[in-house]
C-alpha positions as CSV (number, residue, x, y, z in Angstrom):
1,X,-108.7,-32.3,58.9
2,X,-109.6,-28.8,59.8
3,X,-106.9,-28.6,61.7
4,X,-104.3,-30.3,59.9
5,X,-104.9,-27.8,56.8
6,X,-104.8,-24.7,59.2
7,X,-101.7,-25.9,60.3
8,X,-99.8,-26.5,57.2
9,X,-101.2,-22.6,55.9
10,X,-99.6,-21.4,59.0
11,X,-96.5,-23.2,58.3
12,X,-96.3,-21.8,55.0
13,X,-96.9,-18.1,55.6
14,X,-93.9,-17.9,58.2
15,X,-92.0,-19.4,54.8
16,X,-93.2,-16.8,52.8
17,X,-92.6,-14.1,55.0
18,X,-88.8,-15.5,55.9
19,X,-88.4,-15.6,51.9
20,X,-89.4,-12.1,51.8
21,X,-86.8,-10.9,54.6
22,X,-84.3,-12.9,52.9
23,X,-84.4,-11.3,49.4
24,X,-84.8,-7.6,51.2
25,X,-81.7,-8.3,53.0
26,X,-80.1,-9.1,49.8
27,X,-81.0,-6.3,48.3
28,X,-80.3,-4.5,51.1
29,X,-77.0,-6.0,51.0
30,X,-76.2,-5.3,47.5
31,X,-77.4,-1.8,48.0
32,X,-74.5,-1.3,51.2
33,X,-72.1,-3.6,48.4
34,X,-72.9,-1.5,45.7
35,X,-72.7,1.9,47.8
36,X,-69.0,0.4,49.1
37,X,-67.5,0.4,45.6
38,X,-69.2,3.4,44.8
39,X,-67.2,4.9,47.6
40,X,-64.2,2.8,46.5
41,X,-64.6,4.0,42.7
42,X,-65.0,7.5,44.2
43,X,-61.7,7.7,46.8
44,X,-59.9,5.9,43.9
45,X,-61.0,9.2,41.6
46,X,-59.8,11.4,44.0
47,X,-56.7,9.8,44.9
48,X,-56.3,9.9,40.3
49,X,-57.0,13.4,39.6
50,X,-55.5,14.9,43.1
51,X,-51.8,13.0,42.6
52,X,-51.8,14.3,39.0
53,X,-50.0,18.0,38.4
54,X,-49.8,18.4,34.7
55,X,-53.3,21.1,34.5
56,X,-54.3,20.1,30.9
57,X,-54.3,15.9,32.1
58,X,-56.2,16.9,35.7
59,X,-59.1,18.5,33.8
60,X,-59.3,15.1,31.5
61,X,-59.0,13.2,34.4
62,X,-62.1,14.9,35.7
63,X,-64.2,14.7,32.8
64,X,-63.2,10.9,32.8
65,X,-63.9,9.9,36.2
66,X,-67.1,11.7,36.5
67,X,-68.6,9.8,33.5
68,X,-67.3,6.7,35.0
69,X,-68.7,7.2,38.5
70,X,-72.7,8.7,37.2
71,X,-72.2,5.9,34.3
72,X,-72.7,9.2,31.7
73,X,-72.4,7.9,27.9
74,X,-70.8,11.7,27.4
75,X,-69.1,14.2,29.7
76,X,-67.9,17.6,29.3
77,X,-65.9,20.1,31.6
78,X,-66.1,23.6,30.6
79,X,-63.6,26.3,32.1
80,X,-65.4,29.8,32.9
81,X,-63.2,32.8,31.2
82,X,-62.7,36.1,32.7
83,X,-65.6,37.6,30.6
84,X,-68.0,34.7,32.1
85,X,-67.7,32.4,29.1
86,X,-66.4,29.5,28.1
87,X,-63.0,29.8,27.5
88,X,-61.7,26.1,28.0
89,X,-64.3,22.9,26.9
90,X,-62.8,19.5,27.0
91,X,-64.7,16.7,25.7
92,X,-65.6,13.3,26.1
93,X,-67.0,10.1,24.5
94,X,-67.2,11.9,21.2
95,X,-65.0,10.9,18.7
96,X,-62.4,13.5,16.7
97,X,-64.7,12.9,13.6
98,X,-68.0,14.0,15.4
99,X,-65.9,16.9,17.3
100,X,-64.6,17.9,14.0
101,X,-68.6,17.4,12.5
102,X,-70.2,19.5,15.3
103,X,-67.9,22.6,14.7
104,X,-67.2,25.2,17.2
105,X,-67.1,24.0,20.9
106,X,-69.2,26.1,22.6
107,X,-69.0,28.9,24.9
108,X,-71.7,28.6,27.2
109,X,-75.3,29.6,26.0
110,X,-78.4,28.1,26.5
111,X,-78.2,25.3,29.1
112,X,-74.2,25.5,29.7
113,X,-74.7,29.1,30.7
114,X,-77.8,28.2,33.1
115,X,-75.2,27.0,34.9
116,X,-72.8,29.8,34.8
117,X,-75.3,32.2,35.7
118,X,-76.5,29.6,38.7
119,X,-73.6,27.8,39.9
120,X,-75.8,25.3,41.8
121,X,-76.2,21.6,40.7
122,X,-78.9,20.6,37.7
123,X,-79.8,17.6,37.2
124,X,-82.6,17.1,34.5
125,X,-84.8,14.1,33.1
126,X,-84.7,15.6,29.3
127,X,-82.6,18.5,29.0
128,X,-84.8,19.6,26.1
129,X,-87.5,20.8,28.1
130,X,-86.1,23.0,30.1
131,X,-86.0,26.7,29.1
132,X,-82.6,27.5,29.1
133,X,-82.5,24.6,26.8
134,X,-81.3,25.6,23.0
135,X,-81.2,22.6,20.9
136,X,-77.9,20.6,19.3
137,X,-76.2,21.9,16.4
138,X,-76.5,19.7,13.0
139,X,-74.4,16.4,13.5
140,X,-74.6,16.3,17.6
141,X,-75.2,12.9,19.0
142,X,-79.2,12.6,20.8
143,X,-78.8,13.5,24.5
144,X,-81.4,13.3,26.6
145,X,-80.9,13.1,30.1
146,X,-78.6,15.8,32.3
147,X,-76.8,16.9,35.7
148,X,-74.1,18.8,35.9
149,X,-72.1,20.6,39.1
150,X,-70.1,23.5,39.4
151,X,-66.2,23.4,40.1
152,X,-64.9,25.9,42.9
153,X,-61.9,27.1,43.9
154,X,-61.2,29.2,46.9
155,X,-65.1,30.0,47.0
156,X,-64.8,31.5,42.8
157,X,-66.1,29.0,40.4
158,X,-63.8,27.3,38.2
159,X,-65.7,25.5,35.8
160,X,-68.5,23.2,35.6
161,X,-69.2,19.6,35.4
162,X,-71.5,18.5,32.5
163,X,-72.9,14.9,32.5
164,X,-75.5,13.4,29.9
165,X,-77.1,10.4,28.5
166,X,-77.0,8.1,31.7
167,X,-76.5,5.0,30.0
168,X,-79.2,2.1,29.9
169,X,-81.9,4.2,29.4
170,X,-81.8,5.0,33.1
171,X,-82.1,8.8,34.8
172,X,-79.9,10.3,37.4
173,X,-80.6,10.0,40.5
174,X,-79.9,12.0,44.0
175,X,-76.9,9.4,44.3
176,X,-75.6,10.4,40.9
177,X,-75.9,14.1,42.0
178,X,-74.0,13.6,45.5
179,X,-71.5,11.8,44.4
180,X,-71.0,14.4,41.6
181,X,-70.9,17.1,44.0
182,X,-68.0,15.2,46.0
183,X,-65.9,14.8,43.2
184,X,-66.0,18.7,42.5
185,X,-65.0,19.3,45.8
186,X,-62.0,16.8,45.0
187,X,-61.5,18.5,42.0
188,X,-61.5,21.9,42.8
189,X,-58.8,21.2,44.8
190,X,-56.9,19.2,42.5
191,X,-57.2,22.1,39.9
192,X,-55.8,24.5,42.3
193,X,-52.7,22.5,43.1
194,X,-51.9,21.7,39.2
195,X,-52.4,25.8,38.8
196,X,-50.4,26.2,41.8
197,X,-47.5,23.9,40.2
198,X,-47.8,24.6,36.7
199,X,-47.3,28.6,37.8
200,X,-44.6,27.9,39.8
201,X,-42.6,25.3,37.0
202,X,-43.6,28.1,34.6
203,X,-41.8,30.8,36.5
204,X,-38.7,28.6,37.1
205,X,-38.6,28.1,33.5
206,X,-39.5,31.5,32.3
207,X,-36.8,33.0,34.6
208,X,-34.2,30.1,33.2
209,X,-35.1,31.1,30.0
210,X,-34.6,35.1,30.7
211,X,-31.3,34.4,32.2
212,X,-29.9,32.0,29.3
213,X,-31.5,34.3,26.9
214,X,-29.2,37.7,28.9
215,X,-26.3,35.7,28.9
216,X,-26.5,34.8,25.2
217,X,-26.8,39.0,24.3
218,X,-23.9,39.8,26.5
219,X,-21.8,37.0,25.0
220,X,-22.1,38.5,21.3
221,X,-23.7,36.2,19.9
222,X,-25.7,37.1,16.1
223,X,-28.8,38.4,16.6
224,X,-30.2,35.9,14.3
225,X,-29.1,32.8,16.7
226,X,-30.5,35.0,19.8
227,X,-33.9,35.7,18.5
228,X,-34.5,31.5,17.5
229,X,-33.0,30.9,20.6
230,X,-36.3,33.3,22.3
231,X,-39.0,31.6,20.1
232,X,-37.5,27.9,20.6
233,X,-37.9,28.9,24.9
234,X,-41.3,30.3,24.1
235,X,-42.7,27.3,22.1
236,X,-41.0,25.1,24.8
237,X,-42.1,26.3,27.8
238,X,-45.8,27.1,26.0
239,X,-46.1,23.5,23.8
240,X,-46.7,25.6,21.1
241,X,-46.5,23.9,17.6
242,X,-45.4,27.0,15.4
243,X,-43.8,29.7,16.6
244,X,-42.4,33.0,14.2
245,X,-41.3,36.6,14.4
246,X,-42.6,39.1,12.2
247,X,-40.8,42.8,11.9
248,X,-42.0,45.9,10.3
249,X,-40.6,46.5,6.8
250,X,-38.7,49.4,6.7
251,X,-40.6,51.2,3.7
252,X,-42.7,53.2,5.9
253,X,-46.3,50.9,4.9
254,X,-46.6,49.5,7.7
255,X,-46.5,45.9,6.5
256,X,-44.3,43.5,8.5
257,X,-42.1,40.0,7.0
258,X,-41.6,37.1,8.9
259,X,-38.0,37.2,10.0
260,X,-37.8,33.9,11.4
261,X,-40.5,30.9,11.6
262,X,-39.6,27.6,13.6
263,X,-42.3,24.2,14.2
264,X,-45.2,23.2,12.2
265,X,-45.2,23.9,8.6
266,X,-42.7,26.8,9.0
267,X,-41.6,27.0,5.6
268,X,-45.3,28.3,4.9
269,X,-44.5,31.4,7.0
270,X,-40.6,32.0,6.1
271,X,-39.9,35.7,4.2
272,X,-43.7,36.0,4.0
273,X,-45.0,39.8,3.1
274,X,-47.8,40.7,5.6
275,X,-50.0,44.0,6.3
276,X,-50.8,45.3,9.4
277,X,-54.5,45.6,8.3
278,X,-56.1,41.8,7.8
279,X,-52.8,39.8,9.4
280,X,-53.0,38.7,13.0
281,X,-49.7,39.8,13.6
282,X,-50.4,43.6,12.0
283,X,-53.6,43.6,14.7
284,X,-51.0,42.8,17.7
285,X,-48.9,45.5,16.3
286,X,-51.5,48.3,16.3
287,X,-53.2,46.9,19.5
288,X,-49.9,47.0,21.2
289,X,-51.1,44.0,23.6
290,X,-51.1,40.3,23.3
291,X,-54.1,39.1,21.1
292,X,-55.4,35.8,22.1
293,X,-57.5,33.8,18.8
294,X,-59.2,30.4,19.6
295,X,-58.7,29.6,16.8
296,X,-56.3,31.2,14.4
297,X,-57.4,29.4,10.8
298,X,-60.9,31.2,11.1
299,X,-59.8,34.1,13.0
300,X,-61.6,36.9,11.3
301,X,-58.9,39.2,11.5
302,X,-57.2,37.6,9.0
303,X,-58.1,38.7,5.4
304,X,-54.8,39.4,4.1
305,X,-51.8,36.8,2.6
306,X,-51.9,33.3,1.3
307,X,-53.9,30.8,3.5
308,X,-51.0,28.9,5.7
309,X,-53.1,28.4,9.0
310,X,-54.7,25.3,8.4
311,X,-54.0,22.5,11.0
312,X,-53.3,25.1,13.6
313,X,-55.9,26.7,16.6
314,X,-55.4,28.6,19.1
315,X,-52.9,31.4,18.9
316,X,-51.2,34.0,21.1
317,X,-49.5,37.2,19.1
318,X,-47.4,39.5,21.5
319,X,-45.5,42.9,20.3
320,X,-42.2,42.9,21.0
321,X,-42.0,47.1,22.5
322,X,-39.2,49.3,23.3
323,X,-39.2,52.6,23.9
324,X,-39.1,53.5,20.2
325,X,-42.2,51.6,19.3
326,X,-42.9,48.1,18.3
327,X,-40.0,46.7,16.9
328,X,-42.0,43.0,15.7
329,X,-44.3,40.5,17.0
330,X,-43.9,37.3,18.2
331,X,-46.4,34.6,17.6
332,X,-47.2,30.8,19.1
333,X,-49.7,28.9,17.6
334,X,-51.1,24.9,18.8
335,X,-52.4,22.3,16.9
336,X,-54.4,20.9,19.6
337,X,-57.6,23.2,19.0
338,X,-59.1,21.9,22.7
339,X,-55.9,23.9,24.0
340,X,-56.4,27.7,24.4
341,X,-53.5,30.2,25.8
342,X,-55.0,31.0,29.2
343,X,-54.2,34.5,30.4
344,X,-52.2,32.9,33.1
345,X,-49.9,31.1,30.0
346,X,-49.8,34.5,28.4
347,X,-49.3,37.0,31.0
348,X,-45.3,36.7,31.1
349,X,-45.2,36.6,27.4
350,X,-45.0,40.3,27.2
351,X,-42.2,40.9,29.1
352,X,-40.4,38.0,27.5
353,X,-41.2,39.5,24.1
354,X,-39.3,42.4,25.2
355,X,-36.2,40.1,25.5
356,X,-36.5,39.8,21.8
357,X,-37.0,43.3,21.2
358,X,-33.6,44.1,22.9
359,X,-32.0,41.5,21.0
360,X,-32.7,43.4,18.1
361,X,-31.8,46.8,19.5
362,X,-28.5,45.6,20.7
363,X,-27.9,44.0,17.6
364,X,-28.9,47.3,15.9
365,X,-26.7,48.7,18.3
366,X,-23.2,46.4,18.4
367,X,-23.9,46.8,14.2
368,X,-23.3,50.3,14.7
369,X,-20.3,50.1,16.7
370,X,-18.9,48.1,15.0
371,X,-19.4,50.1,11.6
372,X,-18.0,53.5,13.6
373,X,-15.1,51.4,14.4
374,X,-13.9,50.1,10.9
375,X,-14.8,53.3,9.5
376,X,-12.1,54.9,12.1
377,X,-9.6,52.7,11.8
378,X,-10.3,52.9,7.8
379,X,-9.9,56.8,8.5
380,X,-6.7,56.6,10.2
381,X,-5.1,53.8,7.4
382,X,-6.3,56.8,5.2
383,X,-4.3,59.2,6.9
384,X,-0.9,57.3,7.7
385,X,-1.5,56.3,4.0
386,X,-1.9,60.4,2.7
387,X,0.6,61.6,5.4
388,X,3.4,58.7,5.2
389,X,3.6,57.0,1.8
390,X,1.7,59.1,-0.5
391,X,4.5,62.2,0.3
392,X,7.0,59.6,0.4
393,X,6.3,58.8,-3.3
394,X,5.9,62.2,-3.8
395,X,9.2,63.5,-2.5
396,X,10.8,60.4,-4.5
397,X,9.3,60.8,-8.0
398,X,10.4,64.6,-7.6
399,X,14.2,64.0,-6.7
400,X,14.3,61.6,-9.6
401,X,12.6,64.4,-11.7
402,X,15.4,66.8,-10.6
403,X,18.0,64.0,-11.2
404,X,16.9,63.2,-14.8
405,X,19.1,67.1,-16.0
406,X,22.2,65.3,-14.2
407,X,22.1,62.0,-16.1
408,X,23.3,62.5,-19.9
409,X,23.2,58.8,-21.0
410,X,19.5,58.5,-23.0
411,X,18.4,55.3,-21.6
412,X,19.3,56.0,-18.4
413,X,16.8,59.4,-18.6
414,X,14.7,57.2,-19.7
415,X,14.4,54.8,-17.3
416,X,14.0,57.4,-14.7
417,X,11.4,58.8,-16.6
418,X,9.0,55.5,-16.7
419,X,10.2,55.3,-12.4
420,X,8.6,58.5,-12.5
421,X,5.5,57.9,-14.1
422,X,5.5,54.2,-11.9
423,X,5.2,56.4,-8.9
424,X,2.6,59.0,-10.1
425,X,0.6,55.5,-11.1
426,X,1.3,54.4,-7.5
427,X,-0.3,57.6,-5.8
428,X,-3.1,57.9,-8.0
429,X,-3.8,53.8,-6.6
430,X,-3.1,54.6,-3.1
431,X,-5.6,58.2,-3.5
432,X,-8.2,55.7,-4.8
433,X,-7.7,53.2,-1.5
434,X,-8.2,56.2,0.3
435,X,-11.2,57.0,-1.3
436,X,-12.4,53.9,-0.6
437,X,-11.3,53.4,2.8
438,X,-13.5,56.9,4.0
439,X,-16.4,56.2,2.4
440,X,-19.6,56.5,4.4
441,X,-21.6,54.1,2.9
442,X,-22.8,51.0,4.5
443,X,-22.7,48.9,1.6
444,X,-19.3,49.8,1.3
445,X,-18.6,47.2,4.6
446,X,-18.9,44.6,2.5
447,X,-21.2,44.6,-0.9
448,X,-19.9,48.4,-2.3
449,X,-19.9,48.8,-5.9
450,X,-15.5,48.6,-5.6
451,X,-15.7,45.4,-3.6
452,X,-18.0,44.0,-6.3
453,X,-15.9,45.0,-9.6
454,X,-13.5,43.3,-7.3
455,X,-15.1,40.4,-7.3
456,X,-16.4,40.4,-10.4
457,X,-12.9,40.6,-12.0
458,X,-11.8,37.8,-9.9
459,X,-14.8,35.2,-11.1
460,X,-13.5,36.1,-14.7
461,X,-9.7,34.8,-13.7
462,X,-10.6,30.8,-14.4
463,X,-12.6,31.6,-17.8
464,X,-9.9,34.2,-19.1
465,X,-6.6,32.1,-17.9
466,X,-5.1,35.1,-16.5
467,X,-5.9,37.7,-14.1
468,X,-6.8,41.5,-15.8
469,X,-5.4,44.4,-13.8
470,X,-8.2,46.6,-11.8
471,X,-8.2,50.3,-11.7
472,X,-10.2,52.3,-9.5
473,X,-11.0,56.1,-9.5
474,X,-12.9,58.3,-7.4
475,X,-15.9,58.6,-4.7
476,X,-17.2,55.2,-6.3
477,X,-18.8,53.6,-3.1
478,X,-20.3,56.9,-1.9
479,X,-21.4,58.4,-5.7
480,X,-22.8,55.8,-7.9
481,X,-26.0,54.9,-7.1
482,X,-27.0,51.3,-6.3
483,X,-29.1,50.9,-9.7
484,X,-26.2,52.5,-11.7
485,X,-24.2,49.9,-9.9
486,X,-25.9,47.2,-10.7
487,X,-25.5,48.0,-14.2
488,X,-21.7,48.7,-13.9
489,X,-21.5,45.2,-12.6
490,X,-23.6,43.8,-15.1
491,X,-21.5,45.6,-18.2
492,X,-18.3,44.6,-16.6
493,X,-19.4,41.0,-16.3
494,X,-21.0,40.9,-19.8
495,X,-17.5,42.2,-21.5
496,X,-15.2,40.3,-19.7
497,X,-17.5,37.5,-20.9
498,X,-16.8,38.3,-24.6
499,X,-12.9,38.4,-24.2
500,X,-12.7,35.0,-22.8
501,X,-15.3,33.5,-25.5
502,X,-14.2,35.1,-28.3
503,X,-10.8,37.7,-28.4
504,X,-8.4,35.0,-27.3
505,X,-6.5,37.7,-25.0
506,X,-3.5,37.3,-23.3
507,X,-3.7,40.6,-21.1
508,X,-6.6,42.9,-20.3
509,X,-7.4,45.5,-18.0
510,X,-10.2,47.1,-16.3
511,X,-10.5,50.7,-15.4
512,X,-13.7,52.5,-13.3
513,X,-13.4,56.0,-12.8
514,X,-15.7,58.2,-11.2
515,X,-15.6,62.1,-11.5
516,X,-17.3,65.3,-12.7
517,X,-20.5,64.0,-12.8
518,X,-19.7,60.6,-14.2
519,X,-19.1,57.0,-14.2
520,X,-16.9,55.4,-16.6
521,X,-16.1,51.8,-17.4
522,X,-13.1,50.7,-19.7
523,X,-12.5,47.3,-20.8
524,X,-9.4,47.1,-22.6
525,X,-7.6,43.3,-23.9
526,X,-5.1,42.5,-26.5
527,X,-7.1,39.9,-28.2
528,X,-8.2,39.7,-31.5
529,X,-10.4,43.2,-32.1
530,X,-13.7,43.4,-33.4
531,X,-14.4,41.7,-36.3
532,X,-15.5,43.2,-39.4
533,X,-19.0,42.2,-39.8
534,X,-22.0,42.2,-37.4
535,X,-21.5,38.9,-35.7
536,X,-19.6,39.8,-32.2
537,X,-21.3,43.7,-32.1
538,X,-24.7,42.0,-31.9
539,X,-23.3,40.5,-28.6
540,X,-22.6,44.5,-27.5
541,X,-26.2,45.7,-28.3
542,X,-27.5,45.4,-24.4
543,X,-24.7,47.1,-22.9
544,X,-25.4,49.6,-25.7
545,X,-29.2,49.8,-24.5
546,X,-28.0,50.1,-20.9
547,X,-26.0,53.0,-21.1
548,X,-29.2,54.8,-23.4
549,X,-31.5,53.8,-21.0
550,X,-29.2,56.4,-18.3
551,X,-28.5,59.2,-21.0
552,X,-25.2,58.0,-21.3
553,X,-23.0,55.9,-23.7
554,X,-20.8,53.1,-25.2
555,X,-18.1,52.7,-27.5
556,X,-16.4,49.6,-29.2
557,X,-13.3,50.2,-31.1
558,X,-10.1,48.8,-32.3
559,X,-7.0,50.9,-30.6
560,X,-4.2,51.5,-32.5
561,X,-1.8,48.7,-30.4
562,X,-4.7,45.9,-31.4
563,X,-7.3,44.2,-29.4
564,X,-10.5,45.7,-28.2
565,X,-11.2,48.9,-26.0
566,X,-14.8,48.9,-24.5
567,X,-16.0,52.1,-23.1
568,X,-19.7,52.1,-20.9
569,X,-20.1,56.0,-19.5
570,X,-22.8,57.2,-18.2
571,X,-24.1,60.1,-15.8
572,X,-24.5,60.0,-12.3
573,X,-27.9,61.8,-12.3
574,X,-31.0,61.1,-14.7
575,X,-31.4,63.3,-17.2
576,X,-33.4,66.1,-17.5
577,X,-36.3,66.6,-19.8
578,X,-34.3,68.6,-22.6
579,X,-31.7,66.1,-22.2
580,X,-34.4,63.1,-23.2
């Protein structure tokens, strides 16, 4: 019996024992199977991020995989700035409602900067009690467990890897940590090559852009179309959502207006008034650098203006320099506020902006040229005119003069008579074209105070049924002032407004003459006259005002022929204090 129950206890053990082996194997095995697709999961990481070039989708790629591979709940990759901060974090497993929540993304203190200032792997069971450790700002998901790896490139450091929350309540291991470490290797060089290709597609396009942007200026084309033509390149080749150009407003305060605004809620930033003290724009002016803002709706600099930044981040502000000083500012702005300019990004910006800056000066310049030319040519009609037809008429209306004593038939004398005075009419015209023609004055190009009494009597043609004869006299484009001008124009309109309402005209004629000290406006129709009573000369009582408001005055009066003569005169200079 003995020995039949000793035998069937040593049966069993050798069971128990084979049991054993068997589920260590297994284990054993699942450890080498688990290990395998680790290693799978891993070369299928590093084949993902390395065959990727766009920068901006490597870095996410990272972040991505390394959660995946260490089973991390949360992952970060934070990009180390010339200054030793962070100046790039990208994010992930939180939500845009809880990175909205949390605020600003950090920029490596407490425990993200123990690893900048020790680029050497960490991995930690609770972050929270170690002594770099600084706590969460309000709204931050609970994280408790941590390891995070440094990026390198070339031997610098990149960035670094952040990892936390291993999921299932677990803790990293030394597994966790070396396969981390492998896929910074991978990394790093993956972010080298996107650098490598991004700065070499950059400089293709930048170059592109340079040479379109050359061609464009030397082909004559407007300096408006030229300048859009540089900030739709810039936004382009940057992915920059807004892009404007700001130039100095030539009052001598410094302030500068938007010129041109192209992307994301432009039409917040078109014509807008800005000064250099509390606009971003103004500090890029003064700093005469490119300014870099993470974020450009809280930028501090800005104090000044309506708010228009919201729904925009980072932002990049480059003057545009010549020799003569800053001649404006360009500015790209993103929406994406995980998307800084890099100093990489904006390094060829300021050479670019230089492009615009000569667009404008060449502009400035063909302007001018073109100006001297008209004005000669103007000057040399002005002297075939004085030296061919105005002696011409001349010579004429004085042999008829002398023929008038020959002729003995009274009509006849006459007639030669009102030829006579037809041709002194005719030179005093063609004296006034000539005036006009040598004027110096810019607005005399196109908007001078003739051209406009020009057009002024042409708007009235429809309203009157006939066209009124124009007369003009003197300097009038180089002596009036603009805001004596303006009133002209606003007289002349206002009068040739009461002859088509109310005179029932059939002829009228306008005459501006300028001289001694003075500018005088005549209105003179055929119509009905004034009326008796107060009714039309109410309608009269502004022009009235406007010619005591410049020491001057108005008449209305019936001439002897009929109709209405209108008379608006007033001095070319304000008045002096006795005169008031």
């Amino acid at each position: 019996m003995g020995n039949g129950n000793g035998g069937g206890a040593s049966e069993h053990l050798p069971r128990l024992q084979l049991d054993q082996l068997l589920e260590e194997l297994q284990a054993r095995i699942d450890a080498v199977r688990g290990a395998r697709d680790r290693v799978h999961s891993l070369l299928e990481a590093v084949l993902a991020i390395g065959s990727e070039l766009d920068l901006p989708h490597v870095l996410r790629r990272i972040v991505e995989a390394a959660t995946v591979l260490v089973d991390a709940e949360y992952g970060a990759l934070g990009v180390i700035g010339d200054d030793g901060k962070l100046a790039q974090f990208i994010p992930v497993g939180l939500t845009e409602e809880q990175i909205e929540a949390i605020g600003p993304l950090p920029t490596g203190h407490g425990l993200l900067g123990e690893l900048i200032k020790h680029p050497e792997p960490l991995r930690l069971p609770a972050l929270a009690d170690h002594p770099s450790s600084s706590g969460f700002p309000p709204h931050h998901p609970p994280m408790r467990t941590f390891l995070g790896a440094p990026i390198r490139i070339r031997g610098e450091v990149f960035g670094n890897l952040y990892l936390t929350e291993k999921r299932h309540g677990q803790e990293f291991d030394s597994e966790d940590e070396t396969v981390l470490e492998t896929l910074a290797v991978a990394a790093g060089v993956a972010v080298e090559n996107a650098r490598l290709y991004q700065q070499a597609r950059a400089r293709e396009q930048w170059l592109a852009a340079n040479a379109e942007i050359t061609s464009t200026l030397l082909s004559g084309t407007s300096e408006g179309d030229v300048l859009r033509l540089i900030v739709d390149h810039a936004r382009r080749i940057l992915g920059a959502d807004l892009g404007l150009l700001a130039v100095p407003v030539p009052d001598g305060s410094g302030a500068l207006r938007t010129s041109l605004a192209v992307g994301k809620d432009a039409e917040r930033h078109h014509g807008l008034l800005v000064p250099r003290e509390g606009s971003f724009v103004g500090a890029a002016a003064v700093a005469g650098e490119p300014l870099t803002s993470p974020d450009i709706s809280s930028d501090p600099r800005i104090t000044a203006g309506p708010p228009r930044w919201e729904g925009l981040g980072p932002a990049v502000a480059v003057p545009m320099r010549t020799r003569e000083g800053v001649r404006g500012v360009l500015l790209l702005a993103r929406a994406d506020k995980l998307s800084p300019f890099t100093d990489a990004e904006t390094a060829p910006l300021l050479s670019y902006a230089g492009q615009a800056a000569l667009a404008m000066e060449l502009a400035d310049r063909r302007r001018d040229a073109e100006q001297i030319t008209l004005l000669e040519d103007r000057d040399r009609i002005a002297r075939d005119l004085h030296d061919l037809a105005i002696q011409r008429l001349f010579a004429t209306g004085i042999s008829l003069q002398s023929a008038v004593r020959f002729v003995e038939h009274p009509q006849a004398q006459e007639r030669l008579l009102r030829a006579v005075d037809d041709l002194d009419e005719t030179t005093r015209i063609i004296r006034t074209t000539i005036f006009g023609l040598r004027s110096r004055d810019s607005s005399a190009l196109g908007n001078g105070l003739r051209v406009r009494i020009a057009k002024e009597v042409e708007k009235s043609v429809q309203a009157l049924g006939f066209t009124p004869s124009l007369r003009a006299e003197g300097l009038i484009d180089t002596d009036v002032p603009p805001a004596i001008g303006d009133d002209v124009v606003a007289v002349l309109a206002e009068a040739l407004t009461n002859v088509a309402r109310h005179a029932r005209a059939g002829r009228a004629e306008v005459a501006l003459e300028v001289g001694g000290g003075r500018v005088r406006l005549t209105v003179l129709d055929d119509g009905e006259g004034l009326p008796e009573g107060d009714g039309r000369r109410s309608g009269l009582r502004n022009l009235e005002e406007r010619a005591r408001r410049r020491g001057g005055e108005f008449t209305a009066e019936r001439p002897e022929g009929g109709g209405t003569r209108l008379v608006w005169s007033v001095p070319l200079s304000p008045p002096g204090p006795s005169e008031e």
